[in-house]
Structure formats: C-alpha cells, structure tokens
C-alpha positions in Angstrom: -29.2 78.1 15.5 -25.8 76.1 14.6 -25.5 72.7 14.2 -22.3 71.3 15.8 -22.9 67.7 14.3 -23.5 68.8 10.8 -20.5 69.9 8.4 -20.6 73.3 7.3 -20.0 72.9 3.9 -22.8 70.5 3.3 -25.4 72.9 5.8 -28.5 74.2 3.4 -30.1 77.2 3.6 -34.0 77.0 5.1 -35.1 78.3 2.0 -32.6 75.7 -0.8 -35.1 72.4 -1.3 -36.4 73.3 -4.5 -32.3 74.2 -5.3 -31.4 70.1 -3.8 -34.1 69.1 -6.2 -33.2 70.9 -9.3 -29.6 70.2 -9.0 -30.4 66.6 -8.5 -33.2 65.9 -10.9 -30.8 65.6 -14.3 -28.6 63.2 -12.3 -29.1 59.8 -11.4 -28.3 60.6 -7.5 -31.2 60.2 -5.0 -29.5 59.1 -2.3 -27.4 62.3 -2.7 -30.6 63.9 -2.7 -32.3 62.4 0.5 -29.3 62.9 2.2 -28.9 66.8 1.9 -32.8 67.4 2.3 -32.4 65.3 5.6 -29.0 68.2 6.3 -32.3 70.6 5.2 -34.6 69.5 7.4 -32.2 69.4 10.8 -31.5 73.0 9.8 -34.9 73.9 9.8 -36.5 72.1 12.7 -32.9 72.4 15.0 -32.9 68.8 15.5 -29.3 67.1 16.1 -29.9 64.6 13.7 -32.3 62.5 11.4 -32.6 59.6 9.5 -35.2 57.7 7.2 -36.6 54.4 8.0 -38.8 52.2 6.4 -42.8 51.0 6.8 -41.9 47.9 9.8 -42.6 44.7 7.7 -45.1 41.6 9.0 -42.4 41.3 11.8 -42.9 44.6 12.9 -39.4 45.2 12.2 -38.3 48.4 10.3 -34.7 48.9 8.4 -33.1 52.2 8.4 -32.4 53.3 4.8 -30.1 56.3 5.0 -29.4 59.0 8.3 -27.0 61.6 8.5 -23.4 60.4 9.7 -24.0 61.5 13.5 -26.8 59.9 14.3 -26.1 56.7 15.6 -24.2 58.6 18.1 -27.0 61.2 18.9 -30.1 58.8 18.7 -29.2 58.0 22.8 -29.6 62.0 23.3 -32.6 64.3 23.1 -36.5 64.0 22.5 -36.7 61.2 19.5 -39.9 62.2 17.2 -41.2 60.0 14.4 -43.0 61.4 11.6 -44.7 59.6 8.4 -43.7 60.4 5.0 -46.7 60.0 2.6 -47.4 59.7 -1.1 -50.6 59.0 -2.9 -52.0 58.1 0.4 -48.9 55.6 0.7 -46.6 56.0 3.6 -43.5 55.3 1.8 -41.0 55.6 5.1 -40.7 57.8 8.4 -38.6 60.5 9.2 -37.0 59.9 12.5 -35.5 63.2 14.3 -33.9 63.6 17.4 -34.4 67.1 19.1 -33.6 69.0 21.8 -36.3 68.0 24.8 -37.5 71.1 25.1 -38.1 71.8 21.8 -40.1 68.7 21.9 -43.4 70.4 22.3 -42.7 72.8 19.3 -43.2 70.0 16.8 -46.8 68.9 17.6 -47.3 71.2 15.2 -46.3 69.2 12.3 -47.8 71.0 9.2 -44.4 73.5 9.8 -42.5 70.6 8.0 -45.2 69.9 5.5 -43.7 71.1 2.4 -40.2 69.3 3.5 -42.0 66.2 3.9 -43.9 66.4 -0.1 -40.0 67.4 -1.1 -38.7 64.6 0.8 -41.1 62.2 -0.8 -40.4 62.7 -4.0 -36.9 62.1 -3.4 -37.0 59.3 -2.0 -39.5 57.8 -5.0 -36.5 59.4 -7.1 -34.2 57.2 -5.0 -36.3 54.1 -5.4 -37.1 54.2 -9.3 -33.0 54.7 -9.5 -32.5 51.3 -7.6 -35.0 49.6 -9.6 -33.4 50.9 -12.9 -30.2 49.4 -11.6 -31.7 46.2 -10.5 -32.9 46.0 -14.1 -29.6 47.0 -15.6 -28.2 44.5 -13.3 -30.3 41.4 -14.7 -29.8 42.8 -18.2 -26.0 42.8 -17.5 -26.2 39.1 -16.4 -28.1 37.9 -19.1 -26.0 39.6 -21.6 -23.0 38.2 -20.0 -24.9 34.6 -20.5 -25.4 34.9 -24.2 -22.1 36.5 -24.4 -20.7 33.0 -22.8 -22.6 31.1 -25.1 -21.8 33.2 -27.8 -17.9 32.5 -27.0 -18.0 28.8 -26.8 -19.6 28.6 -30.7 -16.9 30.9 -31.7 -14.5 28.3 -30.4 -15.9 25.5 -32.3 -14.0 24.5 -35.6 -14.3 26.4 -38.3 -16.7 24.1 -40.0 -19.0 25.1 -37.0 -18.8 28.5 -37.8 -20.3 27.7 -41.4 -23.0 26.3 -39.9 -24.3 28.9 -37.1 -24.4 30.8 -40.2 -27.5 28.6 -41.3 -31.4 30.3 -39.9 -33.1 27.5 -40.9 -33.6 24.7 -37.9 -34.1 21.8 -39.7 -31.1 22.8 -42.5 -29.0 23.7 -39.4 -29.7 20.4 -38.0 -29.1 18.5 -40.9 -26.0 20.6 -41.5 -24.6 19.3 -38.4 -25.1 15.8 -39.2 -23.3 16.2 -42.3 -20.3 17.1 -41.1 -20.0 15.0 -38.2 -20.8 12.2 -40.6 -18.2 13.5 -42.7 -15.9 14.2 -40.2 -15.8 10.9 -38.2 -16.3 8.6 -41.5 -19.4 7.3 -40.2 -22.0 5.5 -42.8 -25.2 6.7 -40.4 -25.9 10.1 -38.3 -29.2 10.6 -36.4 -30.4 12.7 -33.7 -33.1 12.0 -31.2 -35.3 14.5 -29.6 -37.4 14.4 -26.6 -41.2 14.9 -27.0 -41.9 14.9 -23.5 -45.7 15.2 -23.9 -45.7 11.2 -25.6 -42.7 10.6 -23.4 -40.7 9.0 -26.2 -37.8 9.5 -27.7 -38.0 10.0 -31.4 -35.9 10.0 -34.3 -36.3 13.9 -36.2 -32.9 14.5 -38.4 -30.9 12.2 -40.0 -27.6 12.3 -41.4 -26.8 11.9 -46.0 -27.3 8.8 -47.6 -29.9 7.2 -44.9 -33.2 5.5 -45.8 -35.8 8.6 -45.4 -38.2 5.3 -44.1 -36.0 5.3 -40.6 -37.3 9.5 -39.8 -39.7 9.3 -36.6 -39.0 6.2 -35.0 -40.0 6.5 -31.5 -38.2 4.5 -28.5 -39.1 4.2 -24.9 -37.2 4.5 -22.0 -34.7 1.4 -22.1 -35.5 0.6 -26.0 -33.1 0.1 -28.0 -29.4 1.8 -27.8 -31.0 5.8 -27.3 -34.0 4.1 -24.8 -30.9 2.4 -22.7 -28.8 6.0 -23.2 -32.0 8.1 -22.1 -32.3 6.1 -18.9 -28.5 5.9 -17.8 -27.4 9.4 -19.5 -24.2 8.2 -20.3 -22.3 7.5 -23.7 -22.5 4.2 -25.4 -20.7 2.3 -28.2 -23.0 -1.1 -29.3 -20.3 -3.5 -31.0 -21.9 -6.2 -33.5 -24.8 -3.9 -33.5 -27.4 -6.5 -35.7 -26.3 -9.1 -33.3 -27.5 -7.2 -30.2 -30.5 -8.3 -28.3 -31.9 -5.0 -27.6 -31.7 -3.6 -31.0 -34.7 -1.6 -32.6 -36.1 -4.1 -35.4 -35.2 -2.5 -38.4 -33.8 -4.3 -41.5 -32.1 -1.5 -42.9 -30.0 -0.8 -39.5 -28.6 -4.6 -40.2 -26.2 -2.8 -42.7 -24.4 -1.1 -39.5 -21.8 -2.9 -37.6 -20.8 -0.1 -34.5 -23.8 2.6 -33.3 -22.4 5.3 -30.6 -25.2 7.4 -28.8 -24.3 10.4 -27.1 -26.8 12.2 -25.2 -27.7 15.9 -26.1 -27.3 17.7 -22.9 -28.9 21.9 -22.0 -28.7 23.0 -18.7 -28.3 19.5 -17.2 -31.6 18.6 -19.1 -31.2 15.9 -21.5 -33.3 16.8 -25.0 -32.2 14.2 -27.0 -29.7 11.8 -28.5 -27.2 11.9 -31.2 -26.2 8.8 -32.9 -23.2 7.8 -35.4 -23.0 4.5 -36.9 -20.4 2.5 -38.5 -20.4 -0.5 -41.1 -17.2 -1.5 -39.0 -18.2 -4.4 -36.0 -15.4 -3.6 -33.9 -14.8 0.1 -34.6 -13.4 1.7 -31.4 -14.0 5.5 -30.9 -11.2 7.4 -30.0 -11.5 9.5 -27.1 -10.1 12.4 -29.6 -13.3 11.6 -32.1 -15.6 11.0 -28.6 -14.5 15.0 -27.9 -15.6 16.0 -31.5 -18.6 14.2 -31.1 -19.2 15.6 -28.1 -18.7 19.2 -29.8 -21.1 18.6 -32.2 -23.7 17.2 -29.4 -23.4 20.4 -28.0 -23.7 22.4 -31.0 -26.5 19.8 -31.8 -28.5 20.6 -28.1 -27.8 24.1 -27.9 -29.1 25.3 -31.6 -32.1 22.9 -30.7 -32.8 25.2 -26.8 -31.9 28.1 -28.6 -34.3 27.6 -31.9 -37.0 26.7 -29.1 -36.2 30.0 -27.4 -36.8 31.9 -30.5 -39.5 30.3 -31.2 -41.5 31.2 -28.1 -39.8 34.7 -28.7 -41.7 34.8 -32.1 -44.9 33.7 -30.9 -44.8 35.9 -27.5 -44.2 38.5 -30.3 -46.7 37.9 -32.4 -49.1 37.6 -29.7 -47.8 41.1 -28.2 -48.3 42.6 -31.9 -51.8 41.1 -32.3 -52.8 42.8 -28.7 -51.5 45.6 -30.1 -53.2 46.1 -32.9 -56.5 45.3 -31.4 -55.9 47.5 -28.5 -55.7 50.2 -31.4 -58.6 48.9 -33.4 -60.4 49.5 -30.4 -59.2 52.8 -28.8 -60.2 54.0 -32.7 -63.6 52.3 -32.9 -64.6 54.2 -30.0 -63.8 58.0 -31.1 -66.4 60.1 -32.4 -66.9 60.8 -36.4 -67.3 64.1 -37.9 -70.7 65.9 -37.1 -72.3 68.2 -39.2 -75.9 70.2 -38.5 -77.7 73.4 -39.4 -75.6 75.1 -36.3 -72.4 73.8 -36.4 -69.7 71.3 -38.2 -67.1 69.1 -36.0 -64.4 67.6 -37.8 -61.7 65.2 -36.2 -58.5 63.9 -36.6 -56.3 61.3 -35.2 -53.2 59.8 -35.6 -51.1 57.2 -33.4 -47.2 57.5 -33.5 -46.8 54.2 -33.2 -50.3 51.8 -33.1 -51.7 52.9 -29.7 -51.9 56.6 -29.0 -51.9 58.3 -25.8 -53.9 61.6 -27.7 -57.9 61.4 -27.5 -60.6 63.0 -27.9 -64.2 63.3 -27.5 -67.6 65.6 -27.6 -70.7 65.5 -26.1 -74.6 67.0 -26.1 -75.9 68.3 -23.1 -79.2 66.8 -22.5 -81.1 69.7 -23.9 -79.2 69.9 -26.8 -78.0 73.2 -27.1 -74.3 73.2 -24.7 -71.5 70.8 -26.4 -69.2 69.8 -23.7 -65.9 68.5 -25.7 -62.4 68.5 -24.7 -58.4 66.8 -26.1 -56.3 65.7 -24.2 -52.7 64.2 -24.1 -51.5 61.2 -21.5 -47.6 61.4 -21.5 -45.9 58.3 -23.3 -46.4 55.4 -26.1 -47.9 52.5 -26.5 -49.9 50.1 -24.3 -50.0 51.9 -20.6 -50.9 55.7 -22.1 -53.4 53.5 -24.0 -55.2 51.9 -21.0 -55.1 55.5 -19.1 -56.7 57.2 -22.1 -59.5 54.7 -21.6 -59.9 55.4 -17.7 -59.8 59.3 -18.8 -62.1 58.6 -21.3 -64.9 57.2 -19.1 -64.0 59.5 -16.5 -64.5 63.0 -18.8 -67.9 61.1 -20.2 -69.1 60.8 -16.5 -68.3 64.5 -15.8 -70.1 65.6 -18.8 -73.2 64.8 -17.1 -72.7 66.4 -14.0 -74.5 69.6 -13.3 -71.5 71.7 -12.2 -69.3 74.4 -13.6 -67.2 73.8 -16.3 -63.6 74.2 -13.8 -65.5 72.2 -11.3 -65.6 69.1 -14.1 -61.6 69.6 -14.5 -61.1 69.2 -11.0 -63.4 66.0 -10.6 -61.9 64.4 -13.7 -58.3 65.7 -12.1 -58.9 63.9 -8.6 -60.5 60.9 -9.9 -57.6 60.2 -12.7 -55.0 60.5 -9.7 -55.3 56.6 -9.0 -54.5 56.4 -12.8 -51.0 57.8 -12.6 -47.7 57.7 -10.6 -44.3 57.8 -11.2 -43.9 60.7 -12.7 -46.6 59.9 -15.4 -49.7 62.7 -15.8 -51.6 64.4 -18.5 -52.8 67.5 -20.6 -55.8 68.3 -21.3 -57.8 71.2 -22.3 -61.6 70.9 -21.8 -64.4 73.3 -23.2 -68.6 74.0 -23.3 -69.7 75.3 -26.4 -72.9 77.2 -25.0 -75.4 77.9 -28.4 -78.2 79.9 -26.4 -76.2 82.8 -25.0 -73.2 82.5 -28.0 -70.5 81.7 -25.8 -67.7 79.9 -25.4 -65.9 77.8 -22.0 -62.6 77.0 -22.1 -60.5 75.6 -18.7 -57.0 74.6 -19.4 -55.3 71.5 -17.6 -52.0 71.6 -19.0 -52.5 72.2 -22.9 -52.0 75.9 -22.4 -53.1 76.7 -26.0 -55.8 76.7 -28.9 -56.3 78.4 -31.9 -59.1 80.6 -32.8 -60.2 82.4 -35.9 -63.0 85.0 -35.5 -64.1 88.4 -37.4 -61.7 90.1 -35.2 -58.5 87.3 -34.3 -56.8 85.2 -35.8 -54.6 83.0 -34.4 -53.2 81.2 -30.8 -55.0 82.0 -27.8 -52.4 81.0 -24.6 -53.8 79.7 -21.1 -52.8 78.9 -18.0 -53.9 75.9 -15.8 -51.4 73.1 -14.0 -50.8 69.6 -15.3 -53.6 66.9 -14.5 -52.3 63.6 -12.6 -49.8 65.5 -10.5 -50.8 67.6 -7.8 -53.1 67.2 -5.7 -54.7 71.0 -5.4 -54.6 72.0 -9.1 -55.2 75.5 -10.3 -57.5 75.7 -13.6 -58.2 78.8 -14.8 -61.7 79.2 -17.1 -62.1 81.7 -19.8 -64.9 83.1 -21.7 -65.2 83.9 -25.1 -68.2 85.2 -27.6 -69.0 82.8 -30.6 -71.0 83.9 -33.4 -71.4 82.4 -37.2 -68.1 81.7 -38.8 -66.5 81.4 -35.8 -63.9 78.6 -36.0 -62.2 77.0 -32.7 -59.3 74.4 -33.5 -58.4 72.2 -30.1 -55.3 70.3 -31.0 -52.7 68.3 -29.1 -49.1 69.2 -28.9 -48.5 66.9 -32.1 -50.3 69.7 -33.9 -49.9 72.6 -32.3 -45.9 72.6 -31.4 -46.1 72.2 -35.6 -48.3 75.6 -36.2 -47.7 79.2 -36.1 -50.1 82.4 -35.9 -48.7 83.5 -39.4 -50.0 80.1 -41.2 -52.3 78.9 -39.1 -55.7 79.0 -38.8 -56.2 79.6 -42.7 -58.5 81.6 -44.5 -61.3 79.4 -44.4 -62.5 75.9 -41.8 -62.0 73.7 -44.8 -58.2 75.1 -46.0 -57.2 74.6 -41.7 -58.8 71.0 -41.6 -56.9 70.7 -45.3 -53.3 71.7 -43.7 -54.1 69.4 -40.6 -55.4 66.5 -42.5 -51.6 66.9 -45.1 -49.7 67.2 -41.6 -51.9 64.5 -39.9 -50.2 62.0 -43.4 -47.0 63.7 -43.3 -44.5 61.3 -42.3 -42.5 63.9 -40.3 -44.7 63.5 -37.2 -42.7 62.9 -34.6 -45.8 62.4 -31.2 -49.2 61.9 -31.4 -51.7 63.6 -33.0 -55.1 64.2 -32.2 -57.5 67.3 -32.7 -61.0 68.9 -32.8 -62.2 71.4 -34.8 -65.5 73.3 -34.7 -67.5 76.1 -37.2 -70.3 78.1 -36.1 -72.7 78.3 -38.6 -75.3 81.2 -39.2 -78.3 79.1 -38.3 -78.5 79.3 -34.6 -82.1 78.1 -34.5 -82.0 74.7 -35.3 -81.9 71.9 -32.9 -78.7 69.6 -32.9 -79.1 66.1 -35.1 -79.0 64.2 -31.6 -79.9 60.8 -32.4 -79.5 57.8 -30.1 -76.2 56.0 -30.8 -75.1 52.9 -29.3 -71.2 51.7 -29.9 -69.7 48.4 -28.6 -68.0 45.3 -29.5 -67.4 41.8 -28.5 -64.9 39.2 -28.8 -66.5 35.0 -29.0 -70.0 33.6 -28.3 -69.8 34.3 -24.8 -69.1 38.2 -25.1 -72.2 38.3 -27.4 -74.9 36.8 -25.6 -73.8 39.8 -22.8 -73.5 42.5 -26.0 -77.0 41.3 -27.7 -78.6 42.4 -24.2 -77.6 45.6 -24.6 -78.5 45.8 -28.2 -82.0 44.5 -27.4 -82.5 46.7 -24.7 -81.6 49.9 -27.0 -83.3 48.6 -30.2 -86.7 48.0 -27.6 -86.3 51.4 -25.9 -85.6 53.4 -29.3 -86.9 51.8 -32.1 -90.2 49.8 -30.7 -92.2 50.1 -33.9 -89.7 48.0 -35.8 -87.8 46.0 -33.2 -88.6 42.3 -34.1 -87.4 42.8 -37.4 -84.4 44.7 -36.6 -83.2 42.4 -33.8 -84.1 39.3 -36.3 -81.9 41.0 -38.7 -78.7 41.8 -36.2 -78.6 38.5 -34.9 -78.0 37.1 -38.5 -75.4 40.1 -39.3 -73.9 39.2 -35.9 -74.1 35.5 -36.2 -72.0 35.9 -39.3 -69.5 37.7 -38.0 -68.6 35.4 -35.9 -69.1 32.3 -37.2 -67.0 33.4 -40.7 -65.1 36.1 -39.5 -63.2 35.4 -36.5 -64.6 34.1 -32.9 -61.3 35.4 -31.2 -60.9 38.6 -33.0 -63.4 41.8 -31.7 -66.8 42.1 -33.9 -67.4 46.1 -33.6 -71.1 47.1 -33.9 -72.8 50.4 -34.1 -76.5 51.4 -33.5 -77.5 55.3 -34.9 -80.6 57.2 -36.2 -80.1 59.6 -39.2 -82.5 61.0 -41.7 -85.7 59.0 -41.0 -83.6 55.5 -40.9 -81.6 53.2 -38.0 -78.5 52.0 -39.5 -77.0 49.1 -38.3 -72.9 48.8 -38.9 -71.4 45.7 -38.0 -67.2 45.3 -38.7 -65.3 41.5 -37.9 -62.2 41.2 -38.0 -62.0 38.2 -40.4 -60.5 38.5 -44.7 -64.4 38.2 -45.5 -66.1 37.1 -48.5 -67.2 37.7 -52.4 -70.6 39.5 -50.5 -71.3 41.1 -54.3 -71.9 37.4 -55.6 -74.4 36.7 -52.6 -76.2 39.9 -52.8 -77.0 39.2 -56.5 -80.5 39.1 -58.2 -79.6 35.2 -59.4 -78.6 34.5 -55.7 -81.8 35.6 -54.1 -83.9 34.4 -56.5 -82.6 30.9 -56.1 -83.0 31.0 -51.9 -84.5 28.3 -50.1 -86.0 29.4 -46.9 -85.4 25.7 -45.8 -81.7 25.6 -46.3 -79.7 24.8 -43.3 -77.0 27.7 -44.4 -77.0 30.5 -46.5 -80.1 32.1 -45.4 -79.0 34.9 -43.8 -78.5 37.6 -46.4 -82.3 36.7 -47.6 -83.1 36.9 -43.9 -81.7 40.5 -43.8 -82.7 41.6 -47.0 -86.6 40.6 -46.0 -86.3 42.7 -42.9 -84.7 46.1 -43.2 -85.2 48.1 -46.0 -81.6 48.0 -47.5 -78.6 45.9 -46.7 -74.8 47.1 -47.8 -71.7 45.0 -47.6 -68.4 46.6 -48.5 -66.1 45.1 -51.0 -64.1 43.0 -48.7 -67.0 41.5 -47.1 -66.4 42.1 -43.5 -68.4 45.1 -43.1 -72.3 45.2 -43.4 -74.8 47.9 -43.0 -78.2 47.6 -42.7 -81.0 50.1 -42.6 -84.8 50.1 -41.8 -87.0 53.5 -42.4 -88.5 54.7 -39.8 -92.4 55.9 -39.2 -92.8 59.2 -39.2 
C-alpha cells in the first residue's frame, strides 16, 4: 500500500535493509541509517509514521532521538504502538509507530518485525559509537587548541626565550631563565620559589649566576620574609633598603642587596611559586617596561614548571602502563602449555605477540581417561590489553567445556553463549576447536570462524577449508563438525590467521613434522609479521598402545606476602593429595624457594611457580621477577661446607639441598628447580 506522508524517492523496498546497511557501513552516517530503516519499517508494517525514542530516565521521562519528518503531525492520528528495541538483553530505545486503527490488531504479532528490529539495533549502536567518536574528537580538538594556545604565547616571547624552550632539562631550563632575566634586568641576584604544598612552605629551588650556593632551599612561611608576605597577598612587591627591613629573612649574605622585587609565579590562577630579582641599588625603581619583562619571564618560569610536572606524571603514568603491560604478557605466557611428547603422539607450540599482549591462544587438554585430547586456537579480534583480558575469560571458559560430557559442536556452542558477555561492539572471535580421539583413530574438528587447518596424511597434503560462523556475534551460531581418520604419521597443523594467511598448499605442510614446525618457528622470528601468531601442531606416532605421560601439574603465580599465604594453600593441598610420601620435605623445601623469591626478588612483581611429575621425579620451578643473584657461588662445595644451621640468613639453599634430591638455579639467579625422586 502507498504511503502519502513518505517521499517517494527515499521509499525502500520491503526486501532493501541489508542494502541500507551495506551502503551505510563504510560511512560514518548512522543517523542516515536509522532514518531510512525507520522509511523501511513504515513500508513494511503500513504505519503513517515512526520514530525512535529513548529508555524514560529516573524521571520517567523519555527523549525522542530521531522520527520521520511527518510524524509530529500524524502522532494525533491512528492506533499509536510501542515496541522495544533490544541488544544483548539491553533495551537500547523503542520504536514508536502510528497505524491505521484497524490494522491495530495485526501487530500483536510482533515477531513479523523481528528481523527489522535486530537491523534497526545495530544501527542505532552504529549511530551511538559515531557520536561518541565525535564527542572524543571533540575533547581532542579542544585540548589541542589548548596546547596550541600555549604553544603560541612561547613563540611570542623574545627570542632569547625561544633559546631556552629549546632546553629538556628542568632544572637547566630553570636556571636558564634566571640567567637571562638576570642578565637582562642588570640584577646582582635571581631566585625562584616553589610551592611544596605537602610542608606548606615556600622554598627557595633555582637560583640565578654568581649567588652563594649556601642560600638553595631556604624555606619561608606564609607572611615570612618578602616571598611569605607576596604568597599571602599575591601581588608584586619592590622591598627598598632591603637589609634595613624588619621582615627580612636573616641571612648575611642577602645584606649585600639593596632592592628585592618578588613576583608571584602564576598557572591557571594557582600560585606555584615566586620569582625574585635583587639589586645592590637601595632605591632602584622598576620600570613598569622591566615589571612586563619580568612578568614574561614569571610566566615562562610557572608554565615550564606545570608543564615539566605534566610530563612528569605523563612519564610515570607511562611507565606504570608499560610495567602492566609487560606483566599482563609475562602472565598470559606463563600460562600456555609447553611442547608434549609421548609414545603416541608429539605436540609442539608456538606463539608470538605483535605487540606484548596477544589476542592469539592456545591450549590442550587430556580427557580424563587419557586417550581423547580436546585442544583448540583461537583468535580474539584486536591488540593489546582488552583482547588480552578476553583471551583469559575464553581461556577458562574452553577449559570448563573440556570437561563436559557433551559432543564436540555442543562444547562450541557453550563456550559461544557463555563468551557473549565478553564482547560487544563489534568485537568477537575465531576459533577452531578439535578432539583428537586415539581409541577409534579419529579425528573432531568444529570450526568457529577459523575456517581452515592444514593437514598432511598418506593421501593429502595440504589446507583443509571449513565452514562455521564467528563466535561473539550472533546469537544462534551455525558450527559445522567434521570427521577425519588419523593413523601414524599423521600430522594436523592448527594455526591462527598470523600463520596461515602467510602459507600455501604448494609449500606448506613440508615433507616431514620437524621441516613444518622448522618453517613456522623461522616465520614465528621473522620480523615481517604483521598480527599475531599462535599455533598447534600435532604427530601421530606408530605406538597407539601406550598410555599418555599425564602427570598432575599445578601452574600459578602470586604477587606480595599476602597473595602467597592464599597460593601456598593451594600448593599444600596438591603437594598432600599427589605427592603424600614426600610432602613434608617438599613443602619445607618450597617455602624456602618461595620465601626467596620474594624477599630478594621482588614483593610487587608476580613470582610464577610450577608443580609437575615426570620420569619418577616432582619438579618444582619457581621464576621472580627480580635481576637475581651469583646462585653458582652459593651452590658451591666451599659454600655448603661452611653452613651453619644456626645462621639467621643464608640457610636456605642448604635447606633445599637437604630435602630434594637435586636443586638447579639458572645463571641469572631468578629461576630455581628443584626435584625429589619419587617411590616406586
């Protein structure tokens, strides 16, 4: 039916929102967007008109954020309906439509604009991330335009001030400053006071060529002495007859100056300090041309001391941000799984970070019989910290569904509607998940976005293409599971697009497992990487017999004394449960290796530990964080011979030594191993 209050050339077809989305999607236009799907949506349903308002607020009131141009005229007319529009379980706005009233009835049924609601959703979260990038650019704008301002008035200083913005040192700078206002305005004395607001004193920090180093950090109170008196009016003041002057600090050499002028250092109506000229002259007059120069060089003098502050807390915030950084990635690392190698099968890995956190991971796992590896890769999209945290949550989350007694799709879907808390705006994942099955020589594979792996087998060699939708997005994914045969020499290669968009059928897999982990280890170094790289690679050896080396493992790590009395616990509590036999002296031993960790390595850095059986022994490995110690000296013969069990320090190696059966430090000293044999 036609639409009188609706402009033909703007109408959409019933069947164009996926066209209004993909024209829109390259443009920064949501509005434009909203707009024509409303146009859609009036077509469609035959209302008059519609508009989009938003959730009412504590007041109950709700604001109307776009409607088509008719509709404050049509809103009196017709049956008015209001329906929600959701996403992620959020309503976002309603759609207000006014219809015909005896049409009214029709639109009870309400799943006939379900699809037109999910389109008109994601426009408006289009709509909403464009405002808020324009909001952004917006403060940006106004920020630049401030340093721009600031930028302008040091250009228009004197040329001598030019020379000395050019200066990064603060205290030169300052000095600098001094010099040439010293210079400049033939004074015999320059200072400048600075504001310590913690002692609440005013104290004396730079001072100008030729003064008596012994007058540096003389402190004043409010109303002491000519800067006290300046600090508490904030005005400019000449002291004539200066050693004559009641008030004056008691200072012999200051008796050699005649005039003092103190001008207070000004920054955004905040006074940080006081600069000072003074003159051998008694009755020297400043001029109010030499009061505006000294005025310049207050400025100068206040804003190179804000904005040397400013940089300062930039550094540190910096510094701070790279330190998170790098132990977000120390972390994220510490947690993948090694290599594995056993009578049945080897498992190598490989990882590398773009930048220092990766959004790539990884992992494998036993099944509890010990004969099914469940293993998958997956990619989050983006750098850095957030694709960091969300491998974590997808981490646990694939972990928790490797223990669940369902199909291998039914696991992608679980770990799919669990991670969709974990992502919005746009962000999702890849992932390809698979179950290595050793009794019936089989492999599972479901893809969830990484539509590829690479295979090499007696009969193929080369890519092997899926199909399977995105994880983090939808809300009814399709996975698809596949089946293949695996027999000895087999060879499976699960790789993240890093990898794989790098690798073609004709050169890749090669020959042998070891020449393919070769090529991936060189491109893994190769500085041409341009994303993330993570992979896992499996062989199939001939015997199919043997049971997997599953041994209990324990990772974790800790950060401070407070974090370890929480992490020895759980060590305990594994050590007891696996290892009873030889528990006292293991936990005797890992309290020491621990204890020194912290108390010589770092107690705010993370101590990482790990826990393992392997060929008849349990290895300890403990890692700090700290530049560690000459351990070669301490583990020598001389050393231990000369121990004294009574010794308030330095016991601990001897304590280790005397209970495991073998104790390791690496070179650096911050690493330690130590291993006890275990009873048959």
């Amino acid at each position: 039916m036609s639409n009188p209050s609706l402009p033909e050339s703007t109408c959409c077809a019933p069947d164009s929102c996926i066209d209004i989305l993909r024209t829109f999607s390259q443009t920064d236009n949501g509005e434009a967007t909203v707009q024509l799907m409303l146009r859609h949506i009036a077509l469609k349903s035959g209302a008059t008109c519609a508009a989009v308002f938003s959730p009412p607020n504590e007041s109950g009131e709700s604001r109307r954020l776009t409607a088509l141009p008719d509709y404050d005229l049509f809103q009196a007319r017709g049956h008015f309906i209001k329906l929600p529009i959701h996403s992620e379980g959020i309503v976002l706005a309603f759609l207000h439509l006014i219809v015909d009233s005896q049409l009214g009835q029709e639109f009870a049924a309400r799943h006939l604009l379900d699809e037109e609601l999910d389109l008109l959703s994601m426009s408006l979260l289009k709509w909403r991330i464009e405002r808020k990038q324009k909001l952004q650019l917006r403060r940006h704008e106004k920020i630049a335009r401030r340093l721009e301002r600031q930028n302008s008035f040091l250009n228009s200083l004197h040329k001598i001030s030019l020379d000395m913005v050019k200066q990064k040192d603060y205290a030169r700078l300052m000095n600098t400053i001094l010099i040439h206002a010293q210079n400049i305005l033939e004074a015999n004395f320059a200072s400048i006071y600075l504001l310590n607001e913690s002692l609440n004193l005013m104290e004396m920090k730079f001072i100008g060529p030729n003064v008596d180093p012994s007058v540096l950090g003389i402190a004043v109170r409010r109303g002491e002495g000519g800067a006290g008196l300046v600090w508490t009016t904030g005005k400019f003041l000449v002291i004539h007859d200066y050693p004559n002057w009641g008030n004056r600090v008691r200072l012999s050499w200051l008796n050699n100056l005649g005039t003092i002028a103190f001008l207070p250092l000004y920054y955004l109506n905040k006074m940080i300090g006081i600069i000072c000229l003074g003159f051998a002259d008694s009755d020297r007059n400043i001029s109010s041309l030499e009061k505006s120069m000294l005025q310049q060089f207050a400025n100068l003098a206040a804003m190179v001391s804000e904005n040397v502050q400013l940089l300062n807390a930039l550094i540190k915030r910096d510094e701070d941000f790279t330190r998170d950084i790098d132990l977000a990635a120390e972390v994220q690392q510490a947690y993948l799984p090694f290599h594995y190698d056993d009578p049945r099968l080897k498992i190598k890995t490989f990882f590398q970070p773009l930048h220092t956190v990766s959004g790539d991971l990884y992992d494998y796992f036993w099944g509890l019989k010990g004969d099914v590896l469940f293993g998958y890769v997956a990619d989050v999209t983006g750098h850095g910290v957030t694709a960091g945290l969300r491998t974590s949550a997808l981490s646990a989350l694939f972990r928790e569904a490797a223990l669940l007694s369902l199909p291998l799709v039914e696991k992608m879907k679980w770990v799919h509607g669990h991670s969709l808390g974990y992502f919005s705006e746009g962000a999702y994942f890849a992932a390809i998940c698979f179950e290595l099955d050793l009794r019936h020589n089989e492999l599972k594979v479901v893809c969830g976005g990484l539509y590829e792996f690479f295979i090499k087998t007696r009969y193929y060699a080369g890519r092997v293409q899926l199909t399977g939708s995105l994880m983090g997005l939808k809300r009814t994914p399709i996975f698809e599971e596949r089946i293949y045969p695996a027999r000895a020499g087999d060879c499976f290669y699960f790789l993240t697009d890093g990898f794989a968009e790098q690798l073609t059928p004709d050169n890749f897999p090669c020959q042998t497992f070891v020449e393919s982990c070769d090529m991936l280890e060189n491109m893994r170094l190769s500085s041409l990487a341009w994303d993330d790289m993570a992979g896992l690679c499996i062989e199939l050896k001939s015997d199919k017999r043997a049971a997997p080396n599953l041994r209990p493992e324990l990772q974790l790590h800790f950060v401070g004394f407070e974090e370890f009395h929480s992490a020895r616990l759980q060590v305990t509590e594994f050590v007891e449960r696996h290892f009873a036999e030889a528990a006292d002296d293991i936990l005797l031993a890992f309290h020491e290796a621990a204890g020194n960790a912290l108390r010589h390595g770092s107690d705010t850095r993370p101590v990482f530990v790990r826990i393992q059986k392997y060929n008849g022994y349990m290895s300890i490995r403990i890692k700090d964080s700290g530049r560690g110690f000459d351990s070669q000296r301490f583990l020598g013969k001389e050393h231990l011979e000369s121990f004294n069990p009574h010794a308030h320090s330095g016991r601990g190696i001897a304590i280790m030594r005397d209970c495991m059966d073998k104790v390791y430090y690496s070179l650096t000293g911050n690493e330690v191993l130590l291993l006890k044999r275990l009873q048959k």
